[in-house]
SELUM-274584 format. One record per residue (C-alpha): residue in three letters; x, y, z negated; residue number from 1. Coordinates in pm, whole numbers, plus 50000, padded with zeros to 5 digits. Layout:
! SELUM-274584
@guvo ala, xx X, yy Y, zz Z, dogu NUM
...
***
This chain:
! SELUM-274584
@guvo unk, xx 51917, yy 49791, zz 50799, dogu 1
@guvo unk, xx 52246, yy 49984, zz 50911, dogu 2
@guvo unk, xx 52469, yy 49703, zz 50779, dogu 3
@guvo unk, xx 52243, yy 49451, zz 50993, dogu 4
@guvo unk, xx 52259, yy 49653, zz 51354, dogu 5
@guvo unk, xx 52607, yy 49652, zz 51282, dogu 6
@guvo unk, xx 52655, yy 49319, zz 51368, dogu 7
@guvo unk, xx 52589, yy 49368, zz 51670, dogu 8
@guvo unk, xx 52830, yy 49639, zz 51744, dogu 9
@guvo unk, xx 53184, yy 49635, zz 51643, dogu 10
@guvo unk, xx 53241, yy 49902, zz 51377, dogu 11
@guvo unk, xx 53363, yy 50151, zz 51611, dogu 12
@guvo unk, xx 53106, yy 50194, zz 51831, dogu 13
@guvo unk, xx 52882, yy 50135, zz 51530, dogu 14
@guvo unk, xx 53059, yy 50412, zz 51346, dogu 15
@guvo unk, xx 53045, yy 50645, zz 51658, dogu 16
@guvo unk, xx 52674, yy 50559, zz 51758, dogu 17
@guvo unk, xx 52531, yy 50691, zz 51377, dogu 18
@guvo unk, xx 52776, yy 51010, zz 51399, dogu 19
@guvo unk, xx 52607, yy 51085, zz 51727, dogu 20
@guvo unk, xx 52285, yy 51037, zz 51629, dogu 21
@guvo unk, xx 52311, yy 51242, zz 51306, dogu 22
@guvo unk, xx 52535, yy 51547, zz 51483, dogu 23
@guvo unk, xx 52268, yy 51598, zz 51738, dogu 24
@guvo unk, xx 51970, yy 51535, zz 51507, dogu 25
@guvo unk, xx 52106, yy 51834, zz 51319, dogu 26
@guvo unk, xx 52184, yy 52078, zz 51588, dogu 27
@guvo unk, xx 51827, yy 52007, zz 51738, dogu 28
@guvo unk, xx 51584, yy 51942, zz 51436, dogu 29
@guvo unk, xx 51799, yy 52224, zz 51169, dogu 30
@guvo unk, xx 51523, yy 52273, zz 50960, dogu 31
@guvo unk, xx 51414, yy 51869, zz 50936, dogu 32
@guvo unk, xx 51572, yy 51611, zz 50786, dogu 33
@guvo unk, xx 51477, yy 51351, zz 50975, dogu 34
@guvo unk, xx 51874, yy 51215, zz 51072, dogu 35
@guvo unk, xx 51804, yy 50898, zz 50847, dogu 36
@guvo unk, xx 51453, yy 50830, zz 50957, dogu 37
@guvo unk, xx 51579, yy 50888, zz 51371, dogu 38
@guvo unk, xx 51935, yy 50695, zz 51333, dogu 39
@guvo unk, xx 51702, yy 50387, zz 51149, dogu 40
@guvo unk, xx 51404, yy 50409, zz 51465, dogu 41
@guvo unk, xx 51720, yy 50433, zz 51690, dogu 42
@guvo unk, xx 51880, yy 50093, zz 51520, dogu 43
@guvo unk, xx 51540, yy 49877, zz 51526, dogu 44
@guvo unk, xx 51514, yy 49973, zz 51877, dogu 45
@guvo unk, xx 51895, yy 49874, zz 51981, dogu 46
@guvo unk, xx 51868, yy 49564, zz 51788, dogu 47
@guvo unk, xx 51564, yy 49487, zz 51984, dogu 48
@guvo unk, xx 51750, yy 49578, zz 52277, dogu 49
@guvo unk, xx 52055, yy 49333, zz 52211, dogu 50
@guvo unk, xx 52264, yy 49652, zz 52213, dogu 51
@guvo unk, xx 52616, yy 49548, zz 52202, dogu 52
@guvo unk, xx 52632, yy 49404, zz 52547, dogu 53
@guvo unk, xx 52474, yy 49750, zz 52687, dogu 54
@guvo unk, xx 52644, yy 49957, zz 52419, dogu 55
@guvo unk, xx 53037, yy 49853, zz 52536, dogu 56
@guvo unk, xx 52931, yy 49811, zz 52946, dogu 57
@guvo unk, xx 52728, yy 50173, zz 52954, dogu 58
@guvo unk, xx 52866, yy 50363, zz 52616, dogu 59
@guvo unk, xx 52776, yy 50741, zz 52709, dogu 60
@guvo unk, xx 52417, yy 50641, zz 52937, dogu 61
@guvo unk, xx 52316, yy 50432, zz 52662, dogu 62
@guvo unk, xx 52380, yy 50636, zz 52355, dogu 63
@guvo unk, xx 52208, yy 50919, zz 52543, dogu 64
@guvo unk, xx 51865, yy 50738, zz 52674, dogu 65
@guvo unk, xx 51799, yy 50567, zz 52320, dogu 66
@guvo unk, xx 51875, yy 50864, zz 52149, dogu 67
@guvo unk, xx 51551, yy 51080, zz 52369, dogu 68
@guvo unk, xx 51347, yy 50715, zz 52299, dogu 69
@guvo unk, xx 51416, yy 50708, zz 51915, dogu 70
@guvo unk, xx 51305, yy 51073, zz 51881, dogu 71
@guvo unk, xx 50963, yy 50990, zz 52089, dogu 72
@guvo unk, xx 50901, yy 50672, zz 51869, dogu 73
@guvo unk, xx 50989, yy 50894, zz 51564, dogu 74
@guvo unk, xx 50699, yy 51192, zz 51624, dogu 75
@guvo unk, xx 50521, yy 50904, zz 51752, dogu 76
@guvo unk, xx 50479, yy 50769, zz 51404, dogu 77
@guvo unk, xx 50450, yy 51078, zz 51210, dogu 78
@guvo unk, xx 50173, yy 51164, zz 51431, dogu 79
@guvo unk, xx 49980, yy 50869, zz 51338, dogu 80
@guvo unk, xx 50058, yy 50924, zz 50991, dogu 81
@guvo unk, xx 49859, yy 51278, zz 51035, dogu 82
@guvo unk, xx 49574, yy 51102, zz 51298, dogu 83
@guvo unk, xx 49524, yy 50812, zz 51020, dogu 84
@guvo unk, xx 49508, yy 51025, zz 50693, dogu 85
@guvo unk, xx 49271, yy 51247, zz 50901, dogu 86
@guvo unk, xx 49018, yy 50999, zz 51034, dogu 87
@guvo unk, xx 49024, yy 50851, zz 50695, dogu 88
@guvo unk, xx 48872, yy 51131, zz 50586, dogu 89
@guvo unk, xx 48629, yy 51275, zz 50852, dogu 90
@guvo unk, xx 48596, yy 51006, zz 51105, dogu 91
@guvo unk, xx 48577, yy 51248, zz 51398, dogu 92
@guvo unk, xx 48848, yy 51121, zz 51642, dogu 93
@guvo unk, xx 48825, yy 51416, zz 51833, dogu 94
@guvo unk, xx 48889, yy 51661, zz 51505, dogu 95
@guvo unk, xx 49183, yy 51395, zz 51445, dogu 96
@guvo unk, xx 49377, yy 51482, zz 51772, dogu 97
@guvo unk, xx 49345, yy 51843, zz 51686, dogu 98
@guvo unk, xx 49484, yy 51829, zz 51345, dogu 99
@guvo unk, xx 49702, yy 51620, zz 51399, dogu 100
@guvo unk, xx 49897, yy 51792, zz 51670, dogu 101
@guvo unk, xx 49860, yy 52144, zz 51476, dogu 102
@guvo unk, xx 50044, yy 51962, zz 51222, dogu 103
@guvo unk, xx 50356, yy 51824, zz 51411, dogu 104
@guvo unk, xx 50310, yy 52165, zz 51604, dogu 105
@guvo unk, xx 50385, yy 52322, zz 51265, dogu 106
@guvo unk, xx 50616, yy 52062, zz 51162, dogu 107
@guvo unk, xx 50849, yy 52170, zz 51431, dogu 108
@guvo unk, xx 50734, yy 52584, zz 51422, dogu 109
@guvo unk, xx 50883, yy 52550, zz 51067, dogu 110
@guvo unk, xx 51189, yy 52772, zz 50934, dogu 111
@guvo unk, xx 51175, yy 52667, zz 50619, dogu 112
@guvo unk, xx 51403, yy 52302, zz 50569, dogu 113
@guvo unk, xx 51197, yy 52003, zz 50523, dogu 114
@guvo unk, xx 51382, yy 51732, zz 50285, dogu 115
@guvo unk, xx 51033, yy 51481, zz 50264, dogu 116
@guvo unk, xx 50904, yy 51500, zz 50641, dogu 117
@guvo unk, xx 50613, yy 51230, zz 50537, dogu 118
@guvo unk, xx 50511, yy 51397, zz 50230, dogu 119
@guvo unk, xx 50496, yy 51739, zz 50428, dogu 120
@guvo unk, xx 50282, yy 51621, zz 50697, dogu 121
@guvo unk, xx 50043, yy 51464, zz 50460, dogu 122
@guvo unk, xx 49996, yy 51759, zz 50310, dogu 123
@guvo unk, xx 50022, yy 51956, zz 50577, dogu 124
@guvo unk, xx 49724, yy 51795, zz 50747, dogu 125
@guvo unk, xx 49511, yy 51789, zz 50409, dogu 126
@guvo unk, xx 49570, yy 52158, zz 50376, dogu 127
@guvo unk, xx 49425, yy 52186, zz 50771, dogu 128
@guvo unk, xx 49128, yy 51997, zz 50728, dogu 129
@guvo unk, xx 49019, yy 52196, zz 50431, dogu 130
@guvo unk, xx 49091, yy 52522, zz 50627, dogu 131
@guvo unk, xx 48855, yy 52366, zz 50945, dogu 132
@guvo unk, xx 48556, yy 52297, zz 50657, dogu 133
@guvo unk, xx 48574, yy 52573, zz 50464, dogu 134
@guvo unk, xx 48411, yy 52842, zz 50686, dogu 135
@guvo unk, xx 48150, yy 52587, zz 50798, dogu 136
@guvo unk, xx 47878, yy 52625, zz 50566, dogu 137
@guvo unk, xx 47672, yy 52301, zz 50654, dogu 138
@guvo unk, xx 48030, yy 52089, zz 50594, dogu 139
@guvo unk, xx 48053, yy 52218, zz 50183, dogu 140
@guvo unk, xx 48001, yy 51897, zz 50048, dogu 141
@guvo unk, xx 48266, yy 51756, zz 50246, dogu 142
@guvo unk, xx 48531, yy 52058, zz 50195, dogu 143
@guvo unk, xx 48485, yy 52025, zz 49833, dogu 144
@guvo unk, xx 48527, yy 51661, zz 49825, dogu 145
@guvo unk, xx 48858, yy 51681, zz 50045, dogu 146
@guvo unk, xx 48969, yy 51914, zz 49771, dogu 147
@guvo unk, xx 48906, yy 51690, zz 49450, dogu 148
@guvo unk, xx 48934, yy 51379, zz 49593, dogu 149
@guvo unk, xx 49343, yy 51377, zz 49509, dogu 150
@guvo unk, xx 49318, yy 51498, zz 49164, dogu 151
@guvo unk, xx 49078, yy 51244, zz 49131, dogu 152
@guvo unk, xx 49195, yy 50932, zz 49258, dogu 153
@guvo unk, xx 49505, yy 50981, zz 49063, dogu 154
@guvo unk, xx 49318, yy 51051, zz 48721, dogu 155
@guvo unk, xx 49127, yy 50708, zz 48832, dogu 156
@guvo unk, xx 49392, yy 50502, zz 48881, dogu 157
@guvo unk, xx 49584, yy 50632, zz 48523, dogu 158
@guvo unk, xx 49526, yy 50389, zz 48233, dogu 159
@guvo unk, xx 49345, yy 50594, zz 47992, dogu 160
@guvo unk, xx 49043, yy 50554, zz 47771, dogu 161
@guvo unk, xx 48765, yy 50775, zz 48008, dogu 162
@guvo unk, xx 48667, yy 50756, zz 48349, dogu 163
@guvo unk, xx 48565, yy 51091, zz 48582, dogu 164
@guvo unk, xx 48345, yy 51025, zz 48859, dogu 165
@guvo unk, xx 48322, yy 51434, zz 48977, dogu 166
@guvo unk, xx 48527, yy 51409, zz 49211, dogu 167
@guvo unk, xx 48315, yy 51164, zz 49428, dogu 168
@guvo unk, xx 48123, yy 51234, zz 49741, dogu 169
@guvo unk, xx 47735, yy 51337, zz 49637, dogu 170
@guvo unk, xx 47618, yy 51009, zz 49775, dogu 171
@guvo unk, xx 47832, yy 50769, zz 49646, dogu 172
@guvo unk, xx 47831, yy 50961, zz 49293, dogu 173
@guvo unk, xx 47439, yy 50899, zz 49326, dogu 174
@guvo unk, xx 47516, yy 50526, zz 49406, dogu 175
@guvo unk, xx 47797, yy 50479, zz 49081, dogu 176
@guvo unk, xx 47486, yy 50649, zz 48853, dogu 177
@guvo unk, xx 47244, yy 50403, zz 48953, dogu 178
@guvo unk, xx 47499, yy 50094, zz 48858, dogu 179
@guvo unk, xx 47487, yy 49847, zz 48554, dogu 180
@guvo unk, xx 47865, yy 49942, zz 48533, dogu 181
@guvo unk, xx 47811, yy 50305, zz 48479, dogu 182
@guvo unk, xx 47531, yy 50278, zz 48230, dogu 183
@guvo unk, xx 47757, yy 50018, zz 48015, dogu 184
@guvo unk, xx 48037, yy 50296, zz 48043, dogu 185
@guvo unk, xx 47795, yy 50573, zz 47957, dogu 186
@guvo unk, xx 47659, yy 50336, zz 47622, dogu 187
@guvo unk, xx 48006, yy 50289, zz 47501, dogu 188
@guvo unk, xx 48155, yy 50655, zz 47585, dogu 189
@guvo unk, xx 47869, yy 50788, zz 47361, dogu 190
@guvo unk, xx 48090, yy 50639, zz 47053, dogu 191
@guvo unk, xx 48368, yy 50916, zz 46973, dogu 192
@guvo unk, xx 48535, yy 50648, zz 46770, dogu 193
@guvo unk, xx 48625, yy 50266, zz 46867, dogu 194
@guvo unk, xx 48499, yy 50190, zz 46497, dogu 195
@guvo unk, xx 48154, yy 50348, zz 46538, dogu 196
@guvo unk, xx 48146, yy 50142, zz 46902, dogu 197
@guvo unk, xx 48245, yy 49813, zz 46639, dogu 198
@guvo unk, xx 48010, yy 49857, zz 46424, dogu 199
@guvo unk, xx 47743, yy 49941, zz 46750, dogu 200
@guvo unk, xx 47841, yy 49577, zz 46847, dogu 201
@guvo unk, xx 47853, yy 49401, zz 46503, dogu 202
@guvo unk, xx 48240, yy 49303, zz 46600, dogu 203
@guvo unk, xx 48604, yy 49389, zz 46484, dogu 204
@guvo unk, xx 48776, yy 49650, zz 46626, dogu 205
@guvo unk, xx 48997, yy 49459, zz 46819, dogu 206
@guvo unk, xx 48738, yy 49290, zz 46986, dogu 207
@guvo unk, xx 48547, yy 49648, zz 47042, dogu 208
@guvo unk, xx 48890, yy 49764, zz 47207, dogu 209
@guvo unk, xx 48870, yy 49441, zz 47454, dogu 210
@guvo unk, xx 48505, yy 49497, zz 47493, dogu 211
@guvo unk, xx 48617, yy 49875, zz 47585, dogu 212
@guvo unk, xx 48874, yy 49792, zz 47853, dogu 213
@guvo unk, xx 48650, yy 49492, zz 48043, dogu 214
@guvo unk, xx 48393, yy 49788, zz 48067, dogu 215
@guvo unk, xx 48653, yy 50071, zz 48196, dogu 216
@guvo unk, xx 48766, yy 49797, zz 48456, dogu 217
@guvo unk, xx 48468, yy 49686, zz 48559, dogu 218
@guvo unk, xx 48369, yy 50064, zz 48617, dogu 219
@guvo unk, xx 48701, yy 50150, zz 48836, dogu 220
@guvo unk, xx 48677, yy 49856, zz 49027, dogu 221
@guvo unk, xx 48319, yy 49973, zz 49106, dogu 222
@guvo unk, xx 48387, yy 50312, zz 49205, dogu 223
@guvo unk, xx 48732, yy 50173, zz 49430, dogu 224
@guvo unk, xx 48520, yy 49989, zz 49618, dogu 225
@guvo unk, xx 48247, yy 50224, zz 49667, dogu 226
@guvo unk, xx 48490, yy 50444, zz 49850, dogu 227
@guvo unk, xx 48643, yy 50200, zz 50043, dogu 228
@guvo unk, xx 48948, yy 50083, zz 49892, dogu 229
@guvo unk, xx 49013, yy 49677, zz 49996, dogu 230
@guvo unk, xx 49329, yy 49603, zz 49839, dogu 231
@guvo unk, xx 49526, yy 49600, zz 49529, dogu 232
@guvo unk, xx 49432, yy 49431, zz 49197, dogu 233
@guvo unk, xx 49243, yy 49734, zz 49078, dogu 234
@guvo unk, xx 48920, yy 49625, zz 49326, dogu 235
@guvo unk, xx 48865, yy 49336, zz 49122, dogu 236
@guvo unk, xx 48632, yy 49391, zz 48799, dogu 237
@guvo unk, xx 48714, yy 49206, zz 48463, dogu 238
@guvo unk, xx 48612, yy 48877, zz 48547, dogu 239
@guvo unk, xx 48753, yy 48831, zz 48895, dogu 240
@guvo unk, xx 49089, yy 48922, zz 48780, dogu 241
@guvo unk, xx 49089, yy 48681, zz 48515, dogu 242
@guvo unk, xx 48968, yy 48434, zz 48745, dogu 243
@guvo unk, xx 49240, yy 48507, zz 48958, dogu 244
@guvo unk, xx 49480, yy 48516, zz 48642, dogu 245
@guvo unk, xx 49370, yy 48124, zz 48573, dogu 246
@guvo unk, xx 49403, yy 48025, zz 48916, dogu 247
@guvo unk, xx 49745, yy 48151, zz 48925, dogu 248
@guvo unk, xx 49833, yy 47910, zz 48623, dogu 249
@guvo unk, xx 49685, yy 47656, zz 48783, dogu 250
@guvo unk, xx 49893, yy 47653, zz 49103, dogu 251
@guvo unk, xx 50215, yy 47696, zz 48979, dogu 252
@guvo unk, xx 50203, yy 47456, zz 48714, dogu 253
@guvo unk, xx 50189, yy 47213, zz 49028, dogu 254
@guvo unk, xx 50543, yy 47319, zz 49156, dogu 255
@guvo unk, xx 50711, yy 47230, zz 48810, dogu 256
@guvo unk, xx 50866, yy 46910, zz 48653, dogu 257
@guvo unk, xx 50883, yy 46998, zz 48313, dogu 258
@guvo unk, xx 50556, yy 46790, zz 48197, dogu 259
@guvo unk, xx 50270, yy 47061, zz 48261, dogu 260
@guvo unk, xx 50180, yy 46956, zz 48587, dogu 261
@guvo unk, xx 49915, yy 46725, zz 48443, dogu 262
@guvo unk, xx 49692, yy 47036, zz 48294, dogu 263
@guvo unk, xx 49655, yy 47167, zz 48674, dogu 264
@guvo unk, xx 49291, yy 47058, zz 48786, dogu 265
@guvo unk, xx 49282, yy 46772, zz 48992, dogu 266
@guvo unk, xx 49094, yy 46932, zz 49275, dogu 267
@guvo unk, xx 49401, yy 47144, zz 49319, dogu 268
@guvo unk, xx 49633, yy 46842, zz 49298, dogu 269
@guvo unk, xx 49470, yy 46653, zz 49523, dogu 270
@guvo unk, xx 49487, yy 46896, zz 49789, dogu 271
@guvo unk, xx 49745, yy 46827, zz 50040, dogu 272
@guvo unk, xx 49739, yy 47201, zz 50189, dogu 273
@guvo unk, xx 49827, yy 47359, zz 49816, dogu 274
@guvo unk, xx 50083, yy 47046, zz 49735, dogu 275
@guvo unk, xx 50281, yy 47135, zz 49982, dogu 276
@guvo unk, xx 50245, yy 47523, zz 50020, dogu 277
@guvo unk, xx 50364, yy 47501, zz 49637, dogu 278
@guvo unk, xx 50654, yy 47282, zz 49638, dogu 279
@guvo unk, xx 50946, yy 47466, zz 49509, dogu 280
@guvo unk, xx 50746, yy 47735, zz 49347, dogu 281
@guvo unk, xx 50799, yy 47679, zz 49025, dogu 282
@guvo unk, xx 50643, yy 48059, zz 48899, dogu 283
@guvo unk, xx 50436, yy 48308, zz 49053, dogu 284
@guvo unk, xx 50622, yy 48658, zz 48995, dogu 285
@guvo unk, xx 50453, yy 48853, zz 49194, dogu 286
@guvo unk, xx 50121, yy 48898, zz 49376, dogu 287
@guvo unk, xx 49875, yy 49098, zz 49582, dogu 288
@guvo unk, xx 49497, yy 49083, zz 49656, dogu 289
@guvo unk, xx 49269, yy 49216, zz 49961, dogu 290
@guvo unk, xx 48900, yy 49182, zz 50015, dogu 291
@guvo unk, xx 48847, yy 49006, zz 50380, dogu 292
@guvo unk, xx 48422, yy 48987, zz 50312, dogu 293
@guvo unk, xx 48192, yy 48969, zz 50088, dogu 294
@guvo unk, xx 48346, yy 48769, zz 49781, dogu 295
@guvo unk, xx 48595, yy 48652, zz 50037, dogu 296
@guvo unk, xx 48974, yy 48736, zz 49942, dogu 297
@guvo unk, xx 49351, yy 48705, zz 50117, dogu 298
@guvo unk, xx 49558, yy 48591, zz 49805, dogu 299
@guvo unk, xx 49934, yy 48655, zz 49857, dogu 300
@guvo unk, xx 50170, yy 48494, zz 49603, dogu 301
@guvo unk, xx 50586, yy 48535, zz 49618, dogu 302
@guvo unk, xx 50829, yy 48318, zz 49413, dogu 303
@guvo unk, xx 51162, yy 48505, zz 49371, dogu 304
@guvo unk, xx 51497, yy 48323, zz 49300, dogu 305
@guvo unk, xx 51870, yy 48414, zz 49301, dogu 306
@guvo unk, xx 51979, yy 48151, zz 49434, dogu 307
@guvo unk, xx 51774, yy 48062, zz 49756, dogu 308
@guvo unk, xx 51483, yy 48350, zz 49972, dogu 309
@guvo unk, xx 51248, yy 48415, zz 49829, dogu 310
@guvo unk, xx 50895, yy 48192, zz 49894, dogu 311
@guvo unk, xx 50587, yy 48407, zz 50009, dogu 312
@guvo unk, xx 50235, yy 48211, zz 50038, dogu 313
@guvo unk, xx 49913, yy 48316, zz 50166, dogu 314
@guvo unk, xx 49589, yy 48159, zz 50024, dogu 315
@guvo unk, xx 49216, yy 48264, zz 50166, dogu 316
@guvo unk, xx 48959, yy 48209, zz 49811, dogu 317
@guvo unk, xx 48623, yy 48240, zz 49752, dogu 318
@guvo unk, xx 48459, yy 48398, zz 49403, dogu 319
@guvo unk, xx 48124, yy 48344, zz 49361, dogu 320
@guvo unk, xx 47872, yy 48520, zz 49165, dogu 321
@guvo unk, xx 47998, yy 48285, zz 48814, dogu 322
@guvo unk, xx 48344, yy 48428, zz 48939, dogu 323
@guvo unk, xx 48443, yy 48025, zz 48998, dogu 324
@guvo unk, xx 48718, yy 48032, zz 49286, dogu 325
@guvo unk, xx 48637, yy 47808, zz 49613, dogu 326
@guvo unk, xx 49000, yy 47721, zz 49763, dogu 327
@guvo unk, xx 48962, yy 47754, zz 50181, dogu 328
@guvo unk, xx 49298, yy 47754, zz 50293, dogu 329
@guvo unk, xx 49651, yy 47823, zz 50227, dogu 330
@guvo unk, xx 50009, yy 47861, zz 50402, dogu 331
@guvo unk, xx 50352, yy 47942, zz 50396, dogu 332
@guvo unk, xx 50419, yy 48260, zz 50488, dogu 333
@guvo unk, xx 50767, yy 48354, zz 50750, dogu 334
@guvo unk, xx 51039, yy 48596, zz 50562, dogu 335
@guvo unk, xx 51099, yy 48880, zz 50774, dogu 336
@guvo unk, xx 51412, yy 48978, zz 50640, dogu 337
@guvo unk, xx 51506, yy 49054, zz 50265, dogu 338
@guvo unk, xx 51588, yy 49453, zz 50216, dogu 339
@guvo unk, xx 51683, yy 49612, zz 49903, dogu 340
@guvo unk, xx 51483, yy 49929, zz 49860, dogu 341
@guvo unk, xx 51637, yy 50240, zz 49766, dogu 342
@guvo unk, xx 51462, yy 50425, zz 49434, dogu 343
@guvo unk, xx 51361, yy 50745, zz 49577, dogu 344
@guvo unk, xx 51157, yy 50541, zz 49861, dogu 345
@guvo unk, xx 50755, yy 50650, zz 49804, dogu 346
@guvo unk, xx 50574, yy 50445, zz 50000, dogu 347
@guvo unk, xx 50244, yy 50623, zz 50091, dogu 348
@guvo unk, xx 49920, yy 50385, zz 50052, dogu 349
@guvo unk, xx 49565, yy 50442, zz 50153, dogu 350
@guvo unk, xx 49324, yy 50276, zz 49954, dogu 351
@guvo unk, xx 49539, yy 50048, zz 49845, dogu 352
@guvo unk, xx 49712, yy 49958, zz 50169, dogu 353
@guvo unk, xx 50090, yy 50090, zz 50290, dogu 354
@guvo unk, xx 50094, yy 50347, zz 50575, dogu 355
@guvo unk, xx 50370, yy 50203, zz 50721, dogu 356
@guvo unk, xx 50467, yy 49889, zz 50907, dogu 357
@guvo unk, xx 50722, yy 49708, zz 50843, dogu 358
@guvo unk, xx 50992, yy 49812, zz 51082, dogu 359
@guvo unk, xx 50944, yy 50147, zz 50939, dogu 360
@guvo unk, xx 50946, yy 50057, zz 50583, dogu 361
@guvo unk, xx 51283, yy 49937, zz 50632, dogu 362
@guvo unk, xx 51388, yy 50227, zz 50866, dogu 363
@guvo unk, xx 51408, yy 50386, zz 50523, dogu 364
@guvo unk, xx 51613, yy 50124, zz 50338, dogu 365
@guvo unk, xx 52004, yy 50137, zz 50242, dogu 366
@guvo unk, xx 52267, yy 50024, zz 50428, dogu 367
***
């Protein structure tokens, strides 16, 4: 991100413009570190600007306006990022706007330093709801789901051989009870050993141990989209993700040249919309998955290569009740840019989704 603002400037006033931003950043925000996340807001905003024509004509008026812009845009965002974790979780706008100011109030109120800003805030705010429901007697339900529902979602999304449900809101506990998933999960988890579950089913343990994880999947994806999650892989149950699994053979085998074209249906082949969205992708290497209705999905694939950008496509499908995918539409997605992403870089996600758009996803990337 730095190296691509840069162009703009020469690498003087490049070099000065970050050494301003970071001095000052320190002298007024001491206890945040925030210099990174301000001097990255500051860049998108000059290279929307076209900065180098303002930066050489108006040095000192321009350094010193963008500078009291970038720091609005910056508690801008991390406002929302309090407001949206909050109404995610009590959908009271009005209780929102409270919290969420207490929490940049204490954000800046704090003496002790502040490495993770993001991470604080989150917290920060979680910690404030739970102190608003937890002298109102009628909200208990809600306080003690606000407290579990963490540990919770973490132990749910961990592969592992059992599946908690305490954690969930009374109602929607009383909805997972009621489902064919659960009592499948409850039949099998009655076995204390995958050979007692084998010889339950008449079948090898191997097949037991597949029979095991189909029912554990089916179960998460059940209880992920009981409490609202619409993206990510882990929504769809057993079947849907193999369905998804055979599409995704299907399609690429139509970019290749190496003979295996022929196995891909001919529906698909014969479709001028996926023929051309898949030229050149010769392998699917990565991909993502949101529900957009009912059995209605927004397929994203991306082809990566070293020698030429990467190839993102978007496809909107169709599973029916057999789990047999109806093709509606596809297209070639527009690269943004191409950013290498530094390790330590935790995206947050709700419910499967990022928190942050991308200009400030990359705010966050090496220069």
């Amino acid at each position: 991100m730095h190296q691509n603002a840069a162009q703009s400037l020469n690498r003087e006033s490049y070099t000065e413009l970050i050494g301003y931003i970071k001095d000052e950043s320190r002298q007024s925000f001491r206890y945040l570190n925030i210099a990174d996340d301000l001097a990255n807001t500051l860049l998108i905003r000059a290279l929307k600007d076209s900065v180098a024509e303002q930066f050489t004509d108006q040095r000192q008026e321009y350094i010193g306006s963008a500078y009291q812009k970038a720091i609005e845009d910056l508690f801008e965002y991390y406002h929302k990022i309090c407001l949206h974790y909050s109404l995610s979780k009590t959908q009271d706008p009005e209780l929102s706007a409270d919290i969420s100011q207490e929490a940049i109030y204490l954000l800046l109120a704090s003496k002790n330093y502040i490495q993770d800003v993001n991470t604080w805030l989150r917290q920060v705010t979680h910690n404030l709801l739970c102190e608003h429901y937890r002298s109102k007697s009628e909200q208990k339900e809600l306080y003690a789901s606000l407290c579990s529902e963490d540990e919770m979602i973490k132990e749910l999304m961990c592969p592992q051989n059992t599946l908690e449900i305490e954690g969930l809101e009374p109602a929607i506990k009383a909805e997972i009870l009621k489902t064919q998933e659960y009592k499948e999960y409850g039949s099998m988890a009655s076995f204390r050993k995958i050979g007692d579950f084998a010889a339950h089913l008449k079948v090898s343990n191997a097949v037991a141990q597949k029979r095991k994880a189909k029912i554990i999947k089916n179960l998460r994806s059940r209880i992920l989209l009981a409490i609202g999650w619409e993206s990510g892989r882990e929504i769809l149950n057993y079947n849907q993700y193999n369905a998804i699994l055979k599409f995704i053979r299907n399609i690429q085998r139509i970019g290749r040249t190496d003979g295996e074209r022929g196995l891909t249906p001919s529906s698909l082949l014969q479709n001028p919309d996926i023929l051309k969205v898949m030229e050149g992708i010769t392998s699917i290497d990565d991909w993502g998955i949101t529900m957009i209705g009912n059995k209605r999905f927004r397929f994203h694939i991306f082809h990566l290569s070293l020698q030429k950008k990467p190839i993102i496509a978007t496809f909107i499908l169709n599973l029916n009740e057999r789990n047999h995918i109806k093709f509606e539409s596809c297209k070639r997605n527009k690269i943004a840019g191409i950013h290498p992403i530094l390790s330590k870089v935790q995206i947050p996600k709700e419910m499967g989704r990022s928190l942050w758009s991308y200009e400030q996803i990359i705010s966050l990337l090496d220069s």
